[in-house]
N, C-alpha and C positions, 0 to 999 in steps of 0.2 A: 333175108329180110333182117337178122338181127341186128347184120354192123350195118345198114344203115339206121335204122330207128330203136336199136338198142331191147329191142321186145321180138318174142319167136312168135311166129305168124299165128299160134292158138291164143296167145295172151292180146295182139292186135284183134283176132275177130271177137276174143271175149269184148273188149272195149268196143268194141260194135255194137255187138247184142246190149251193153248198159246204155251207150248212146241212145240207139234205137226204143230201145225203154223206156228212156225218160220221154224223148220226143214224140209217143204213140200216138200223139193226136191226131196228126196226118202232118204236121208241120213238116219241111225241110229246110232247117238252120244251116245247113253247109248247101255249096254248091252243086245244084244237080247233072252241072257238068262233068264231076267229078267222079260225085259217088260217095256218100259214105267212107266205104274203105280206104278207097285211093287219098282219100281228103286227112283221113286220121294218118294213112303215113305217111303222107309230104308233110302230115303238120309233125309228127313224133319225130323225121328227118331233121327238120327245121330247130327244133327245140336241143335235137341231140348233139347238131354238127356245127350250129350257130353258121347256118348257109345262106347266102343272100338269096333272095326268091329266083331273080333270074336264073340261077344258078339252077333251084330245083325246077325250073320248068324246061 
């Protein structure tokens, strides 16, 4: 997980858990097709490799 998203998989779920935190309400701001998780690394992928979207789906 690092070389793609540049972060080791306990620093990704910690950024879960603050996501998850802020959002307690019940809202879900990302896609629930995705998930959470998957949604923070395709997006840390994206930010890290500057990858066109097709490319990550």
């Amino acid at each position: 997980m690092y070389h793609t998203t540049g972060l080791t998989r306990e620093s990704v779920e910690n950024l879960c858990a603050a996501i998850h935190h802020q959002v307690g309400d019940g809202r879900r701001p990302w896609p629930p097709v995705l998930g959470l998780f998957t949604s923070l690394v395709v997006t840390l992928t994206y930010l890290r490799r500057n990858r066109v979207q097709a490319e990550l789906a």
